[in-house]
C-alpha positions as CSV (number, residue, x, y, z in Angstrom):
1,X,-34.8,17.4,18.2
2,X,-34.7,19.8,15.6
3,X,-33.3,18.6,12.1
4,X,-30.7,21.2,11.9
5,X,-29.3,19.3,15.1
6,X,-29.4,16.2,13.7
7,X,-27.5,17.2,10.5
8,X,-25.5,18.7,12.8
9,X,-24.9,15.4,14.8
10,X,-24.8,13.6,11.8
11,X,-21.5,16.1,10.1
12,X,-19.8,15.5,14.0
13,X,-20.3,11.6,13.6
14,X,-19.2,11.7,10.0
15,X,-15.9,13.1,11.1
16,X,-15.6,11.0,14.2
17,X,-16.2,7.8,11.9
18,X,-14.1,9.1,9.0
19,X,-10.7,9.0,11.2
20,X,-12.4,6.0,13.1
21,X,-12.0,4.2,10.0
22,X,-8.5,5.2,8.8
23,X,-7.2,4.5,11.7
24,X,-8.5,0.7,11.4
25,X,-7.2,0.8,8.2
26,X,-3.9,1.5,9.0
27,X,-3.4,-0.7,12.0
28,X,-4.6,-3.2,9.1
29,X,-2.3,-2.1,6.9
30,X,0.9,-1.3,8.9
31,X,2.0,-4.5,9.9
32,X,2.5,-5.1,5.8
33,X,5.0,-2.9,5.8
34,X,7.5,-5.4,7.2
35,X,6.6,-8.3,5.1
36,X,9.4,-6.4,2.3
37,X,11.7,-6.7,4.8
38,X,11.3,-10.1,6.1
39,X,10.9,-11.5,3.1
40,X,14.4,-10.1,2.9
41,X,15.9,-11.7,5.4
42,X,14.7,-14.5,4.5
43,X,16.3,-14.8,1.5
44,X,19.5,-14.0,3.3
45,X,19.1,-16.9,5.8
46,X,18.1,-19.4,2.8
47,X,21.2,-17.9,1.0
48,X,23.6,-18.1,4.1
49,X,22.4,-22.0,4.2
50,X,23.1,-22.6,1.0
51,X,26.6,-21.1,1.0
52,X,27.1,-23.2,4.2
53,X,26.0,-26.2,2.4
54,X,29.0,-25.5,-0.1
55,X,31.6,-24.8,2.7
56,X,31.0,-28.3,4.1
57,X,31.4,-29.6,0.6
58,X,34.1,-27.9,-0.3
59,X,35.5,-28.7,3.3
60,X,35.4,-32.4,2.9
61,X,37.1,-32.0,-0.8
62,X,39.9,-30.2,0.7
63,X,40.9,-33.3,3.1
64,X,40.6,-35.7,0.2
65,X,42.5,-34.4,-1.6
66,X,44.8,-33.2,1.5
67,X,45.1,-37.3,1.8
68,X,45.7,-37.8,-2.0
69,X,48.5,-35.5,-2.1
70,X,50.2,-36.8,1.5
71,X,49.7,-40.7,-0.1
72,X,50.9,-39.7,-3.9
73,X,54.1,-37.7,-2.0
74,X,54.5,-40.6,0.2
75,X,54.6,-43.3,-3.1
76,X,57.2,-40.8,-5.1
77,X,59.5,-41.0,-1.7
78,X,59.0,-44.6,-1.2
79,X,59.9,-45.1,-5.2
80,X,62.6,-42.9,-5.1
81,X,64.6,-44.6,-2.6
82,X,63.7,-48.2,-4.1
83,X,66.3,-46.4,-6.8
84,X,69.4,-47.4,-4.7
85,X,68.6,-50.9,-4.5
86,X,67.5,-51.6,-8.4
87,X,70.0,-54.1,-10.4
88,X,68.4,-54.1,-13.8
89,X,67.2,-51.8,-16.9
90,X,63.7,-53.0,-16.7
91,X,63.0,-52.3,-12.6
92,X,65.2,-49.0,-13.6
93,X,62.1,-48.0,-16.3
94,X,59.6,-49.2,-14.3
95,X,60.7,-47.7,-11.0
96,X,61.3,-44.5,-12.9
97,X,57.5,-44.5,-14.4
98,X,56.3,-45.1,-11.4
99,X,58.3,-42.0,-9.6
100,X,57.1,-40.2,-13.1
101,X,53.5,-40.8,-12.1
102,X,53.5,-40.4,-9.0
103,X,55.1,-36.6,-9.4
104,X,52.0,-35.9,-12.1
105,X,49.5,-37.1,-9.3
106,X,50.8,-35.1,-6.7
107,X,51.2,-32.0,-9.0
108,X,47.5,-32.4,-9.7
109,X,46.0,-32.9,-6.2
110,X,48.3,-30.1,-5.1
111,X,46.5,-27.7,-7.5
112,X,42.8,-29.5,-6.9
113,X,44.0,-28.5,-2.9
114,X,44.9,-25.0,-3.4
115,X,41.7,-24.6,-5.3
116,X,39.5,-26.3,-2.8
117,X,41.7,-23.8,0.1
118,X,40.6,-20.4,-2.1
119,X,36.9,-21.7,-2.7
120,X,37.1,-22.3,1.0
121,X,38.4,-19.3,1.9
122,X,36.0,-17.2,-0.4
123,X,32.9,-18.9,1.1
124,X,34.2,-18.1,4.7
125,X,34.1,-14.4,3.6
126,X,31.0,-14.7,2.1
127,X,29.4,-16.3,4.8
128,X,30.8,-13.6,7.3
129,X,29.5,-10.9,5.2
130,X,26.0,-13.1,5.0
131,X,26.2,-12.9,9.2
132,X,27.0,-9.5,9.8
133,X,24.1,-8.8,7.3
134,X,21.8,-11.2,9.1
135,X,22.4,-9.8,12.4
136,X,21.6,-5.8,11.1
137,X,19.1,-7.3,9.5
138,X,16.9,-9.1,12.4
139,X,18.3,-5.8,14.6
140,X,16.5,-3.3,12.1
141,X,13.2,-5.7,12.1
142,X,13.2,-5.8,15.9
143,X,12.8,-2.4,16.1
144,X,10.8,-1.8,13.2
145,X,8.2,-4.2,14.8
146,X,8.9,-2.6,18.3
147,X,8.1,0.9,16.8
148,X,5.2,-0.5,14.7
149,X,3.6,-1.9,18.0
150,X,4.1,1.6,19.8
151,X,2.4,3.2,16.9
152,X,-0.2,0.9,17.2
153,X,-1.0,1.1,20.5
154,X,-1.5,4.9,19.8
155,X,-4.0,4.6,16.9
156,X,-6.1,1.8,19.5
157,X,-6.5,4.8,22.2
158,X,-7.0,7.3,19.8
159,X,-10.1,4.8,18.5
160,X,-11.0,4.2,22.4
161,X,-11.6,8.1,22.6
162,X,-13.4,8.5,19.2
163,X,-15.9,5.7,20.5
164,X,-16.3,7.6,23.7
165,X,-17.3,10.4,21.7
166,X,-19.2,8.4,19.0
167,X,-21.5,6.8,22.2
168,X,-21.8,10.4,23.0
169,X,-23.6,11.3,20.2
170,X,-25.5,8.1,20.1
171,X,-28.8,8.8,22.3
172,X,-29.7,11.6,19.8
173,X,-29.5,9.5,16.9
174,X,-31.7,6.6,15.7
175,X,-29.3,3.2,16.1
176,X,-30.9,2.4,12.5
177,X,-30.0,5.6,11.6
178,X,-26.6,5.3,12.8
179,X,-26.0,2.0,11.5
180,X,-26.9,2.6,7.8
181,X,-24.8,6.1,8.2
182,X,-21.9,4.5,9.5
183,X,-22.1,2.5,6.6
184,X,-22.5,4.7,4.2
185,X,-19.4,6.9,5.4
186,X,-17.4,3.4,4.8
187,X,-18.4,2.6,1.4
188,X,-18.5,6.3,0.6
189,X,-14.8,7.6,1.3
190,X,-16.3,9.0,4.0
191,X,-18.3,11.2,2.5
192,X,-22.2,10.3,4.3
193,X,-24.1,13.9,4.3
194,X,-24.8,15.8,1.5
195,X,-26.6,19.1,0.1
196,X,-29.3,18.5,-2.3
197,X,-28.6,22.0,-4.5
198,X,-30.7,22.7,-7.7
199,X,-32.3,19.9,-7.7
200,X,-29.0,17.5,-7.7
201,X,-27.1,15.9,-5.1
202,X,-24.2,17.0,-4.1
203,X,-22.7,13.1,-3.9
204,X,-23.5,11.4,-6.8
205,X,-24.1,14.9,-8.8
206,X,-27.9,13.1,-10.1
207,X,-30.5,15.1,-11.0
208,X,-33.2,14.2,-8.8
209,X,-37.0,14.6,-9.0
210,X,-38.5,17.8,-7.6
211,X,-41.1,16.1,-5.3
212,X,-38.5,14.5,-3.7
213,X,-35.7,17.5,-3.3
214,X,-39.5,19.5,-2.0
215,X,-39.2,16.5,0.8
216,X,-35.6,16.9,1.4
217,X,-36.2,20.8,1.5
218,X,-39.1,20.5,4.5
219,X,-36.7,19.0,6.5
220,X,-39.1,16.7,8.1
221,X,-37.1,13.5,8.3
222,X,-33.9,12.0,7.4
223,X,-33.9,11.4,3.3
224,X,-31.1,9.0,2.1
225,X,-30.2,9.4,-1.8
226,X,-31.9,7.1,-4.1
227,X,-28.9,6.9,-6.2
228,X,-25.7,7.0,-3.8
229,X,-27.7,6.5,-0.3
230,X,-26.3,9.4,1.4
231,X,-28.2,11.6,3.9
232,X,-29.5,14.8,2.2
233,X,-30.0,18.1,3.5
234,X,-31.3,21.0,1.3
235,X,-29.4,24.1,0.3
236,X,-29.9,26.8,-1.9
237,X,-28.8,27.1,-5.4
238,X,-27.2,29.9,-6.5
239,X,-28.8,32.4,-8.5
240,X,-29.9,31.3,-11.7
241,X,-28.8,27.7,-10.9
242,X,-32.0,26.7,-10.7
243,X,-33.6,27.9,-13.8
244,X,-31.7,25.1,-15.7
245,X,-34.4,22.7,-14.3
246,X,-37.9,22.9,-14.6
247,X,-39.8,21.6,-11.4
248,X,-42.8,20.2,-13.8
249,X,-40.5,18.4,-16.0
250,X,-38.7,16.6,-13.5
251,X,-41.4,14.0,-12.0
252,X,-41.2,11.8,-8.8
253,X,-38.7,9.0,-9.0
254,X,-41.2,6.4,-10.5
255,X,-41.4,8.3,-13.2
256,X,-37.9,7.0,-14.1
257,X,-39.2,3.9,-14.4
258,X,-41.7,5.2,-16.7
259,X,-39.5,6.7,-18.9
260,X,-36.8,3.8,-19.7
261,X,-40.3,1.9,-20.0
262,X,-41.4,4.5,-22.7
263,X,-37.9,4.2,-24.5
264,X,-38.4,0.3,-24.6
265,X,-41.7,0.7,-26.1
266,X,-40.4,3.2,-28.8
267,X,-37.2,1.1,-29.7
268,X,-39.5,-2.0,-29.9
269,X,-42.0,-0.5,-32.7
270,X,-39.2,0.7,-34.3
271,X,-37.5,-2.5,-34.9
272,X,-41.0,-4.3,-36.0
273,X,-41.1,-1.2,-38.6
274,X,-37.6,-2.1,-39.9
275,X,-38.7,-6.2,-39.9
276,X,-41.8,-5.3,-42.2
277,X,-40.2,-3.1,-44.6
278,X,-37.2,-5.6,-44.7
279,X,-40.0,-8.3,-45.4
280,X,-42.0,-5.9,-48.3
């Protein structure tokens, strides 16, 4: 197979991998879009407890002091008619006292009553509310979730028919090839082919050396990037592009080695030049 087929193959599995991936992505990602709203009705449930919690409190108050108000009515009655039958000052005064606080205790537990009958009555609203909000709630998650699985099922077959068309292209590819492509279009925003132009790639934008763009430019083989490991194909600069680097100048790529060597050596005498004269 010709190379200008393979780069060819290689741009068609790019794009069939590109969207292979995003779709995986999103069916990865789209069930987290109903953890806001869960979390959400959570909080409602834990809050519809809670006020539930208080109604039952607030419920067993109200018959206490339902009962203290029927026994403190029932000992002012009972005193009241002992009245009739009282034949000194003294069981006067102390019959009196005792009708006197009696009254004051049944005042009291009437108004701890009526205020254990609103709280009541406030928390049976609230918890109504809390219900009606549950239930929209669990009603709007349902079919999120229902429309979620829909649009999940559609981003699987459309992955079904991208690896139809991905095993398509397979037989003309290298599966080592393939692998290490497919992994470069993951890591590489799926971006995996590039032009080599002036000298540079078209990827990473380094300036590579010209023995090795002369390799990518014969088109012999597949080249990956030494820098960004894309596949590189060669295309031409445009006029006067290529003037700003000279082919002699720019060496093989273990000549980069040789240079930050160089620098190394140069920074190191300097320093034992700066030690002496600091010693002198």
């Amino acid at each position: 197979m010709a190379m200008d087929e393979v780069f060819e193959n290689l741009r068609k599995l790019q794009d069939i991998l590109s969207e292979k991936i995003t779709l995986e992505q999103d069916i990865q990602e789209i069930p987290k879009l109903l953890v806001t709203q869960e979390e959400l009705l959570a909080r409602l449930k834990k809050s519809f407890i809670e006020k539930n919690q208080d109604y039952e409190k607030a419920k067993v108050a109200e018959n206490e002091f339902r009962n203290l108000l029927i026994n403190a009515e029932s000992e002012r009655e009972k005193a009241e008619k002992n009245m009739d039958v009282i034949n000194t000052q003294r069981e006067y005064e102390a019959l009196d006292k005792e009708i006197h606080d009696s009254a004051e205790k049944e005042q009291q537990y009437r108004k701890d009553l009526q205020r254990e009958e609103r709280l009541l009555a406030d928390l049976d609203e609230q918890m109504k509310q809390s219900t009606a909000l549950i239930e929209q709630q669990e009603a709007e998650l349902a079919e999120r979730r229902s429309g979620i699985e829909v649009e999940i099922s559609e981003k699987k077959a459309r992955i079904e028919e991208l690896a139809k068309e991905e095993e398509a292209l397979n037989p003309d590819l290298d599966s080592e090839v393939h692998f290490k492509f497919e992994r470069i279009i993951r890591n590489k925003m799926g971006q995996g082919i590039v032009a080599i132009r002036g000298g540079v790639c078209m990827g990473c934008h380094m300036i590579l050396p010209a023995q090795f763009a002369n390799t990518v430019r014969q088109g012999e083989e597949i080249v990956f990037c030494p820098y960004c490991s894309r596949v590189l194909f060669y295309e031409e600069a445009e006029q006067g592009e290529e003037e700003f680097f000279d082919n002699d100048d720019s060496g093989s790529l273990a000549d980069l080695d040789d240079m930050e060597e160089d620098d190394y050596d140069e920074d190191e005498e300097e320093e034992e030049k700066v030690g002496s004269d600091f010693e002198d």
